[in-house]
N, CA, C and O of each residue as an XYZ file, in Angstrom:
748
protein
N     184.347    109.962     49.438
C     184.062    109.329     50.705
C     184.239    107.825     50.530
O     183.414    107.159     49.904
N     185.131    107.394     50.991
C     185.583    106.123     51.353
C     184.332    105.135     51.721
O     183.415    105.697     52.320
N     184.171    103.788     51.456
C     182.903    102.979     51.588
C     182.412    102.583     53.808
O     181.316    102.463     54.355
N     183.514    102.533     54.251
C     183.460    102.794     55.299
C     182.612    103.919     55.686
O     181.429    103.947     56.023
N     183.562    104.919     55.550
C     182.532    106.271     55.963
C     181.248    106.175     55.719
O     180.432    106.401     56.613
N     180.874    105.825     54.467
C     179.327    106.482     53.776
C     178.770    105.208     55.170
O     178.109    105.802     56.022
N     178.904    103.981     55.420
C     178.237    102.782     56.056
C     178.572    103.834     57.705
O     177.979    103.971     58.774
N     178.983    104.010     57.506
C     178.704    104.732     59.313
C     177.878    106.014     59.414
O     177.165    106.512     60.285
N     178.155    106.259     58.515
C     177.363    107.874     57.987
C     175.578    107.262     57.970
O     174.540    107.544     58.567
N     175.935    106.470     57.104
C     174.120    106.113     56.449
C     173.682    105.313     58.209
O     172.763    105.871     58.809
N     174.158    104.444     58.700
C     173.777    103.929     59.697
C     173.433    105.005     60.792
O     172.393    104.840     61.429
N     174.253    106.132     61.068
C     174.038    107.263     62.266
C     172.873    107.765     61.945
O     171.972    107.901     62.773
N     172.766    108.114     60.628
C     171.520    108.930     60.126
C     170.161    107.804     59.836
O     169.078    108.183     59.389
N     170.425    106.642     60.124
C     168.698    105.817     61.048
C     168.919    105.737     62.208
O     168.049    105.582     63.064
N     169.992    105.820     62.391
C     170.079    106.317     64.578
C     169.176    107.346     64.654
O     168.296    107.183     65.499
N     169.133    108.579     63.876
C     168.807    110.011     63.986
C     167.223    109.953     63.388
O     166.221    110.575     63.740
N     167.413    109.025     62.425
C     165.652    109.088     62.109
C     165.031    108.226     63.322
O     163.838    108.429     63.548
N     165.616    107.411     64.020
C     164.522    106.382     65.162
C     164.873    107.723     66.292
O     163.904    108.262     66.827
N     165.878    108.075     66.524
C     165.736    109.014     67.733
C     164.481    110.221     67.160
O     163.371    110.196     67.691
N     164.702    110.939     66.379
C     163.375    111.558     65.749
C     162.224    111.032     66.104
O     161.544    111.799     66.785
N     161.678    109.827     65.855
C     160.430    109.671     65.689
C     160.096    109.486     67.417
O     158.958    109.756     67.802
N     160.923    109.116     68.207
C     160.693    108.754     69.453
C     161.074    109.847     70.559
O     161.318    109.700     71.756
N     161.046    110.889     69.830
C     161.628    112.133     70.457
C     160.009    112.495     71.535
O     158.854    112.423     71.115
N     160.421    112.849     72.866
C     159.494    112.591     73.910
C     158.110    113.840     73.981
O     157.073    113.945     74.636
N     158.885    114.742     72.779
C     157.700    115.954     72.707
C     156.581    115.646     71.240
O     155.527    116.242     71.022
N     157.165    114.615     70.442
C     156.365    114.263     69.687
C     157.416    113.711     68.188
O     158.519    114.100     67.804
N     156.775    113.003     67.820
C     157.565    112.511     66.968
C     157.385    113.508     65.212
O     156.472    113.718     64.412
N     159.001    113.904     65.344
C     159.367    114.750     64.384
C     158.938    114.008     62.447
O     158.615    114.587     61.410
N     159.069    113.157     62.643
C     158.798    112.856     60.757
C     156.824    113.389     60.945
O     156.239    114.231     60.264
N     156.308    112.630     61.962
C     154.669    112.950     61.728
C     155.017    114.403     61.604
O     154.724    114.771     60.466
N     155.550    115.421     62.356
C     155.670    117.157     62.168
C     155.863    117.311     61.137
O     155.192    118.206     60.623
N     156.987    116.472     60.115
C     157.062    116.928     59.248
C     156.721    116.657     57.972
O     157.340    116.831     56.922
N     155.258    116.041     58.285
C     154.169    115.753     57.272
C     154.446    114.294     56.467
O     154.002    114.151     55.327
N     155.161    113.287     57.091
C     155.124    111.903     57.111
C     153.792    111.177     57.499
O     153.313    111.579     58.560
N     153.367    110.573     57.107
C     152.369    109.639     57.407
C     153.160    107.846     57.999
O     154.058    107.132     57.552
N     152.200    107.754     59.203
C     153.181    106.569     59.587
C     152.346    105.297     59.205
O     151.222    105.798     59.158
N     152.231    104.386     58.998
C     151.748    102.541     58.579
C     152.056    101.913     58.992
O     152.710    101.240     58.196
N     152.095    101.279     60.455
C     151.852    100.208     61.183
C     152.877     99.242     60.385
O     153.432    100.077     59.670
N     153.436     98.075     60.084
C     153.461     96.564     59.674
C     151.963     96.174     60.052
O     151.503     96.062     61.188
N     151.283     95.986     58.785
C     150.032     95.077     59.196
C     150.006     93.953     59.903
O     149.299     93.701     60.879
N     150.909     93.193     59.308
C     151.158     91.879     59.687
C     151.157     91.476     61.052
O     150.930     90.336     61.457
N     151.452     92.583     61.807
C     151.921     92.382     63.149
C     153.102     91.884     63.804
O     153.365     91.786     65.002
N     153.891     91.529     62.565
C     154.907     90.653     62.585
C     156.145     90.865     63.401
O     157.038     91.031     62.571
N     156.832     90.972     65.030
C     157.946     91.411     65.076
C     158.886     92.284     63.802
O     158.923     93.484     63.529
N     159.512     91.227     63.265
C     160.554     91.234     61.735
C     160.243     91.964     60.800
O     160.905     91.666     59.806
N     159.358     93.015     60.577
C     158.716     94.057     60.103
C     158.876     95.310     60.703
O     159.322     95.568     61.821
N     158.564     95.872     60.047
C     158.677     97.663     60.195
C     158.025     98.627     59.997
O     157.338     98.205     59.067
N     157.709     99.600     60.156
C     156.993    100.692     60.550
C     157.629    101.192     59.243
O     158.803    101.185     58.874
N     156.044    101.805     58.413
C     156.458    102.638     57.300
C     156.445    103.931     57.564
O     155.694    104.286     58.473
N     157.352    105.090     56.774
C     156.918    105.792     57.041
C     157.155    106.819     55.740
O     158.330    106.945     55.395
N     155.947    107.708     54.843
C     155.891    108.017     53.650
C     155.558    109.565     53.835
O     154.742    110.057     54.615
N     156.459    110.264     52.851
C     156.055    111.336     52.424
C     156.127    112.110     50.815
O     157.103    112.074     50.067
N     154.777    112.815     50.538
C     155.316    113.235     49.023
C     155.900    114.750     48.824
O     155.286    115.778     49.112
N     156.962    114.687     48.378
C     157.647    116.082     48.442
C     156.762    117.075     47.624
O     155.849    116.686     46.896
N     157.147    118.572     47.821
C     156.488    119.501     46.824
C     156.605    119.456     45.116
O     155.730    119.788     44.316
N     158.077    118.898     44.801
C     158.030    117.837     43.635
C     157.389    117.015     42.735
O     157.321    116.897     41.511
N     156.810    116.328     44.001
C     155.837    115.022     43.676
C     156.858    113.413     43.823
O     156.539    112.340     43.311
N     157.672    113.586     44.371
C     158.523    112.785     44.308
C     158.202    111.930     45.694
O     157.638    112.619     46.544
N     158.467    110.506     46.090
C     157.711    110.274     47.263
C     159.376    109.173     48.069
O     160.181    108.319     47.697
N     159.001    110.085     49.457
C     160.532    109.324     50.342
C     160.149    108.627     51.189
O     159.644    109.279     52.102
N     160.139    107.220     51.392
C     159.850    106.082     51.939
C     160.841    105.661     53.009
O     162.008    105.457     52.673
N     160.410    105.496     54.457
C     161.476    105.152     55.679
C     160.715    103.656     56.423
O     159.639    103.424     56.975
N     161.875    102.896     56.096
C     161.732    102.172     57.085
C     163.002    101.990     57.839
O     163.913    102.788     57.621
N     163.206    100.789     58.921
C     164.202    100.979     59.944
C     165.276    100.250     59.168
O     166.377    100.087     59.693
N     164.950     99.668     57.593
C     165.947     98.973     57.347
C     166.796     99.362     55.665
O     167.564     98.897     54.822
N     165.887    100.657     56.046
C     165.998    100.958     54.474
C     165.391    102.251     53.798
O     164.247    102.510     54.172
N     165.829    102.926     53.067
C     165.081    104.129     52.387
C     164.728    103.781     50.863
O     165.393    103.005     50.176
N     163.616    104.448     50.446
C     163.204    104.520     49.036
C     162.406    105.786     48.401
O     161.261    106.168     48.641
N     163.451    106.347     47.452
C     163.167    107.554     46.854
C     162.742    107.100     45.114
O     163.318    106.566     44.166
N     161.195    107.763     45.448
C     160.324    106.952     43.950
C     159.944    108.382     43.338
O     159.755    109.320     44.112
N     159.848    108.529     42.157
C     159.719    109.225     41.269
C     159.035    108.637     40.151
O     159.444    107.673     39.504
N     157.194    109.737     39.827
C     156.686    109.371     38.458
C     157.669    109.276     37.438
O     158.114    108.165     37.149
N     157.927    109.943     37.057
C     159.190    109.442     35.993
C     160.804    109.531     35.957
O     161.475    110.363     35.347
N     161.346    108.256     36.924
C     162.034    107.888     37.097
C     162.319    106.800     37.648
O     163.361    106.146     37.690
N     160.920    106.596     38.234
C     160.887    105.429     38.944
C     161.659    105.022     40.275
O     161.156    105.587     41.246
N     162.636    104.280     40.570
C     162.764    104.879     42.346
C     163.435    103.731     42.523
O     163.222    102.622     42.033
N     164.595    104.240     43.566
C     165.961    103.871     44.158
C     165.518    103.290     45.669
O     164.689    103.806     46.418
N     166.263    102.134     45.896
C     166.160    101.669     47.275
C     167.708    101.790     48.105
O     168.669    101.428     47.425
N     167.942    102.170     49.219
C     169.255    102.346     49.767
C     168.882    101.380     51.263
O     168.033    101.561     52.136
N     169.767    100.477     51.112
C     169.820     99.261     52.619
C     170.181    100.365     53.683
O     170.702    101.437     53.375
N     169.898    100.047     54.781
C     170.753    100.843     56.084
C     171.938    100.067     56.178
O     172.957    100.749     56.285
N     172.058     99.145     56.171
C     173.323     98.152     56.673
C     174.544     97.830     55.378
O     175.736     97.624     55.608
N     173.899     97.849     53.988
C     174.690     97.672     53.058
C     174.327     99.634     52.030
O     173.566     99.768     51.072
N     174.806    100.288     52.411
C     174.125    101.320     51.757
C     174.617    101.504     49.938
O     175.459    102.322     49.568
N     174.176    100.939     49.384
C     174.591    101.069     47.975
C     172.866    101.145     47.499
O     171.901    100.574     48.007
N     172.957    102.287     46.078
C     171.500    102.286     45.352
C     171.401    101.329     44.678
O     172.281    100.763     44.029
N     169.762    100.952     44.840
C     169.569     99.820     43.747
C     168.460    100.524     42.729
O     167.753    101.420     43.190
N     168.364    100.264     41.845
C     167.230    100.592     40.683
C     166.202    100.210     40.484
O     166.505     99.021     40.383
N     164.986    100.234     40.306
C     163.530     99.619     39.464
C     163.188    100.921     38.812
O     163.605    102.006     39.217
N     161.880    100.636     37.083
C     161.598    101.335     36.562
C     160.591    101.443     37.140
O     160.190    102.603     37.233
N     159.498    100.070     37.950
C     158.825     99.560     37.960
C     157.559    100.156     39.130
O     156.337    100.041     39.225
N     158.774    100.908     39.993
C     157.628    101.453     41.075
C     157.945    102.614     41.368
O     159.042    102.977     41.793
N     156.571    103.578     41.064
C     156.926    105.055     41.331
C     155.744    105.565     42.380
O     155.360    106.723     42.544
N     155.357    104.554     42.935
C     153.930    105.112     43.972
C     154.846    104.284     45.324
O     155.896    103.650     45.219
N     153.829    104.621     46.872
C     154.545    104.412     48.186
C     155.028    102.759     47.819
O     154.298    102.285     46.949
N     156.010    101.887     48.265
C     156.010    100.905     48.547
C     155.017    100.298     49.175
O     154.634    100.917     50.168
N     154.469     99.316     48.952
C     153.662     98.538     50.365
C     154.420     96.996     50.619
O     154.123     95.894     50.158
N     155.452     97.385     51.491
C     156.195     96.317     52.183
C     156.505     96.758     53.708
O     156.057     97.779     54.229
N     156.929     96.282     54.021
C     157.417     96.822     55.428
C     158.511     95.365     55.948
O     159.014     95.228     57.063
N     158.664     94.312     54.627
C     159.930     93.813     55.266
C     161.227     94.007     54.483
O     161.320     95.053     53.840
N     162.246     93.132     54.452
C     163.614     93.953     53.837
C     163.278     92.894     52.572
O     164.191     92.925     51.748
N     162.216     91.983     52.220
C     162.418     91.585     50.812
C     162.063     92.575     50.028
O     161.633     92.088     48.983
N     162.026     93.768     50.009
C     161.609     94.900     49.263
C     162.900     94.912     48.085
O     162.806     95.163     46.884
N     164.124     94.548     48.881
C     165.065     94.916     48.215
C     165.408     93.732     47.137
O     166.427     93.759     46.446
N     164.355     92.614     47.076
C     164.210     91.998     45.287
C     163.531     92.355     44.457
O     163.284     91.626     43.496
N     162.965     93.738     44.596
C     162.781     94.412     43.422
C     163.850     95.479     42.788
O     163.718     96.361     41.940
N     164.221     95.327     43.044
C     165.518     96.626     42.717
C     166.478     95.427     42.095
O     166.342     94.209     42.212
N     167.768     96.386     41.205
C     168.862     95.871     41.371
C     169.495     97.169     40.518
O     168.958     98.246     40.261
N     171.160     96.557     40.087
C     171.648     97.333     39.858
C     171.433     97.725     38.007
O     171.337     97.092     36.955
N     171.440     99.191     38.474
C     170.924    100.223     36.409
C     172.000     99.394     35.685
O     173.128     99.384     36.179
N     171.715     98.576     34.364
C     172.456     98.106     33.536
C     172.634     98.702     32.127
O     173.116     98.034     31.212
N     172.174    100.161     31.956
C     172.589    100.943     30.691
C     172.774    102.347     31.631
O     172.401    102.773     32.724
N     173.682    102.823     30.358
C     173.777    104.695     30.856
C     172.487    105.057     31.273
O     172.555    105.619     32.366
N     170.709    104.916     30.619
C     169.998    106.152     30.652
C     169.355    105.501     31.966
O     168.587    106.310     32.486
N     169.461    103.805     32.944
C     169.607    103.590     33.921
C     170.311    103.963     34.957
O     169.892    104.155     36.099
N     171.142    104.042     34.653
C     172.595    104.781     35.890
C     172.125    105.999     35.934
O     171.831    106.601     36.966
N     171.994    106.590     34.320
C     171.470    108.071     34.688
C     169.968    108.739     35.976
O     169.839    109.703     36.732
N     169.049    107.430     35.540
C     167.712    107.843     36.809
C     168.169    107.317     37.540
O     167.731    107.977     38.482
N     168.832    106.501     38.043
C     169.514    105.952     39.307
C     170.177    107.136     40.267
O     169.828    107.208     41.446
N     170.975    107.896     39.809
C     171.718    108.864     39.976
C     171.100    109.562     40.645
O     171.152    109.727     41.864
N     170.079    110.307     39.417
C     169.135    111.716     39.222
C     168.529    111.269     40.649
O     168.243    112.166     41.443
N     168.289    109.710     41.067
C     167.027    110.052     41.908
C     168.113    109.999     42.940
O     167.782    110.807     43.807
N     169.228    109.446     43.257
C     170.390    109.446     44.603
C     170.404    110.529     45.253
O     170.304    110.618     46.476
N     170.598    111.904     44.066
C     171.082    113.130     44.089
C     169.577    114.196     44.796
O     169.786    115.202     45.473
N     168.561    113.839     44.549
C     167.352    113.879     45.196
C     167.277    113.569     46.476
O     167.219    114.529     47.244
N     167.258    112.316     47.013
C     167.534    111.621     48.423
C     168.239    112.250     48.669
O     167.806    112.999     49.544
N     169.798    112.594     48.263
C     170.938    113.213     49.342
C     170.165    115.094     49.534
O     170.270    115.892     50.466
N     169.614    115.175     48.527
C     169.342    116.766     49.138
C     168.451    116.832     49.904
O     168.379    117.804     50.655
N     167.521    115.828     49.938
C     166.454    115.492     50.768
C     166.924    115.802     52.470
O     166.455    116.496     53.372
N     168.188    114.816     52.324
C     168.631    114.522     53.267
C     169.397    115.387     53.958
O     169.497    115.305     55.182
N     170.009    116.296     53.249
C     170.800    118.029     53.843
C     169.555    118.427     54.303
O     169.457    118.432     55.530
N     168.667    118.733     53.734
C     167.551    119.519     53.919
C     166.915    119.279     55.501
O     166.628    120.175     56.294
N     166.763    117.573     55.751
C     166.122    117.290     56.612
C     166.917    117.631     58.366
O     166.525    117.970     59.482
N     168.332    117.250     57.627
C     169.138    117.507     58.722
C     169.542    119.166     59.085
O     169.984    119.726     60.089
N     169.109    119.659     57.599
C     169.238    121.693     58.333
C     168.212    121.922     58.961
O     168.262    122.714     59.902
N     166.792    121.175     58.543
C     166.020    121.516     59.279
C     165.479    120.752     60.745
O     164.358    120.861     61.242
N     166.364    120.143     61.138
C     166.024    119.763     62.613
C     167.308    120.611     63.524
O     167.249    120.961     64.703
N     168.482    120.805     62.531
C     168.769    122.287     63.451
C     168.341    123.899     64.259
O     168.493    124.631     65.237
N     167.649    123.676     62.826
C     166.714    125.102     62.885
C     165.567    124.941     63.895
O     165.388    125.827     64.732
N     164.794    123.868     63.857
C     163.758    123.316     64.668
C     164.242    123.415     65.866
O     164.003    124.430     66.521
N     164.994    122.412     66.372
C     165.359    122.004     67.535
C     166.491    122.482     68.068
O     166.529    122.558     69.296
N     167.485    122.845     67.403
C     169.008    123.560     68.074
C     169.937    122.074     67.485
O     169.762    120.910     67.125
N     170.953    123.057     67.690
C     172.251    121.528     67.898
C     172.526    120.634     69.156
O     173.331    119.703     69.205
N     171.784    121.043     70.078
C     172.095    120.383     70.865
C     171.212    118.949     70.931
O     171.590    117.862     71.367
N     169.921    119.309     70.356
C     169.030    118.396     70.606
C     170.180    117.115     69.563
O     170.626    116.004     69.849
N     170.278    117.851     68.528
C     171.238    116.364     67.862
C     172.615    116.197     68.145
O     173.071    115.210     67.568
N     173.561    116.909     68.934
C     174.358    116.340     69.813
C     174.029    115.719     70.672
O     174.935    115.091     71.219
N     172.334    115.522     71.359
C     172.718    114.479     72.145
C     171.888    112.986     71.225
O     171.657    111.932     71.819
N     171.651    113.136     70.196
C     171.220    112.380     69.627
C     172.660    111.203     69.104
O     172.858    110.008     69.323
N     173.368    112.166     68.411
C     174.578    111.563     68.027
C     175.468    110.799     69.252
O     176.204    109.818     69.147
N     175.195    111.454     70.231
C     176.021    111.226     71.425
C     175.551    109.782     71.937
O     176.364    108.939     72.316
N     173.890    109.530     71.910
C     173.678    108.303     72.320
C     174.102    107.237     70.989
O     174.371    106.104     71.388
N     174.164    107.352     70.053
C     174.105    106.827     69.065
C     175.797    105.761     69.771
O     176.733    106.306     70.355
N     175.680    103.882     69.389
C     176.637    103.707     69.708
C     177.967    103.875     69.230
O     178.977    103.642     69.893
N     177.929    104.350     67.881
C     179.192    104.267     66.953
C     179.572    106.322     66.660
O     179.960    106.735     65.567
N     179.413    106.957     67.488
C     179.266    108.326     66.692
C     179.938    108.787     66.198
O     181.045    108.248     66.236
N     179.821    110.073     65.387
C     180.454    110.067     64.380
C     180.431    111.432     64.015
O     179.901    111.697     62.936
N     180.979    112.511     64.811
C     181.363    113.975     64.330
C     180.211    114.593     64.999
O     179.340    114.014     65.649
N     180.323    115.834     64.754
C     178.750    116.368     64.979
C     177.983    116.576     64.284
O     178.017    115.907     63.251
N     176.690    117.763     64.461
C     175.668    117.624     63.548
C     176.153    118.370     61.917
O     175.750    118.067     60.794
N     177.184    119.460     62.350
C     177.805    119.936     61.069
C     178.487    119.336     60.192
O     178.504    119.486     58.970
N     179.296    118.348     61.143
C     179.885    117.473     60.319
C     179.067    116.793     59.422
O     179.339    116.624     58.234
N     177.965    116.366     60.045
C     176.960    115.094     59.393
C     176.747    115.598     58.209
O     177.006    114.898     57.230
N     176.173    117.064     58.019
C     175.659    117.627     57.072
C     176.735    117.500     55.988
O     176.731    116.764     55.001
N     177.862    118.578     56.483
C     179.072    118.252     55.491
C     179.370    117.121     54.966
O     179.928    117.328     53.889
N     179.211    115.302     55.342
C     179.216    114.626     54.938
C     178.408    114.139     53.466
O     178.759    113.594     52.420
N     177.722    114.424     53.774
C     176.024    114.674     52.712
C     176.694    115.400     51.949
O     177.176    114.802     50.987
N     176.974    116.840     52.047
C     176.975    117.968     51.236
C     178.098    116.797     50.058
O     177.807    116.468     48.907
N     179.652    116.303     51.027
C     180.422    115.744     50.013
C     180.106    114.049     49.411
O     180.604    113.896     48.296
N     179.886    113.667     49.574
C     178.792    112.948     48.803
C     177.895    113.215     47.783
O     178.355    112.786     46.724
N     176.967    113.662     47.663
C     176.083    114.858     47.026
C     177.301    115.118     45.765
O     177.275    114.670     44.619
N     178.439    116.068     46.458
C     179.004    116.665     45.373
C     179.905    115.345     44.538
O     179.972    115.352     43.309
N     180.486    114.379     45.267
C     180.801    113.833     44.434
C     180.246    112.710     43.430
O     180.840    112.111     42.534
N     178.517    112.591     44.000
C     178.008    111.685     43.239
C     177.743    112.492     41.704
O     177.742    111.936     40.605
N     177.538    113.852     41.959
C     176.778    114.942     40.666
C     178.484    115.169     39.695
O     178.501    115.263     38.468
N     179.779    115.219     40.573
C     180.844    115.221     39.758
C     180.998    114.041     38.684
O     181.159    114.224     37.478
N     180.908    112.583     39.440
C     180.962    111.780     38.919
C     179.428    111.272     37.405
O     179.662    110.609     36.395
N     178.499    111.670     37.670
C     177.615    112.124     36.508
C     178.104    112.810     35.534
O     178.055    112.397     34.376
N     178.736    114.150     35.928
C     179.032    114.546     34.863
C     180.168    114.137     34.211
O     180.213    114.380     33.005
N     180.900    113.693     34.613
C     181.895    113.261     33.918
C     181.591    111.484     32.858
O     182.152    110.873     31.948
N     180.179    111.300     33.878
C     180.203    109.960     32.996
C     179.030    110.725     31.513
O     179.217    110.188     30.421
N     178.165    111.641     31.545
C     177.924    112.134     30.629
C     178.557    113.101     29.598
O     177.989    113.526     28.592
N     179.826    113.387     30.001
C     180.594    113.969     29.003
C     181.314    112.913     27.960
O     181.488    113.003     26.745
N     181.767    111.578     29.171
C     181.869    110.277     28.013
C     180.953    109.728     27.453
O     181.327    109.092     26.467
N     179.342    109.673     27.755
C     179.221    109.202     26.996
C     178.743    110.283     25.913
O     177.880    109.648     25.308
N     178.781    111.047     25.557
C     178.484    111.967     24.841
C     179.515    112.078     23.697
O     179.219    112.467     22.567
N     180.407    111.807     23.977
C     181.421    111.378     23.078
C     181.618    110.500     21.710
O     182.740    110.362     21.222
């Protein structure tokens, strides 16, 4: 997937998480066992957290400007909405408590293999996260509810199968590209 694509892809899919939460029968992340956090601050320029811990134990962090998938041992990946590339820390494996986009000077980019490697491990987590979330608002709601989600969205971008399929190839080529970087370095 071309860097274009993934930036329209990752951007539709916070179209789809704000249409979610503002969905008029109730907002779908609280259904699906998200806890939401205000911006204390009150601050306009802030954001609404929103946290959940998987059956894992692994914990997926939403805000409007950004995702973060943290892991006890692995520690935890931040993905921009607007620039979508992973960034790394060892440093935080419990919820974030930020709610603005300086979140993203704690991260940067894994500078050894067994970095790239939890970097990865936790990407490959988020993206299944993320099939998962999107099969299950089919199942929930129908396709139509996210055809018309996509439909308002201003840039759209395939339908809801497509979306998934997008993920699915992604997904596969981030786990191809692992293995092939662990067969070199294994070497």
């Amino acid at each position: 997937m071309n860097g274009r694509t993934l930036s329209r892809v990752v951007r539709q899919q916070f179209w789809l998480f704000g249409w979610d939460i503002r969905r008029q029968e109730g907002n779908v992340l609280i259904e699906l066992g998200f806890e939401r956090t205000p911006n204390p601050t009150g601050a306009k320029s802030g954001s609404t957290r929103y946290h959940r811990v998987t059956a894992e134990g692994d914990i997926v962090t939403l805000w409007g400007f950004g995702v973060c998938w943290s892991s006890p041992d692995l520690g935890s990946i931040y993905v921009p909405r607007l620039k979508p590339r992973a960034s790394w820390t060892p440093a935080l494996s419990t919820v974030p408590e930020y709610w603005f986009t300086d979140i993203a000077g704690l991260f940067s980019a894994p500078s050894t293999h067994r970095e790239q490697a939890a970097s990865d491990d936790l990407t490959l987590r988020l993206l299944d996260w993320v099939i998962e979330y999107e099969t299950s608002i089919l199942e929930r709601h129908g396709s139509q509810y996210r055809k018309d989600a996509i439909a308002a969205w201003r840039d759209p971008f395939g339908d809801p199968m497509l979306l998934i399929q997008h993920w699915r190839t992604l997904r596969y080529q981030l786990a191809r590209q692992m293995e092939v970087a662990t067969a070199l370095a294994s070497r």
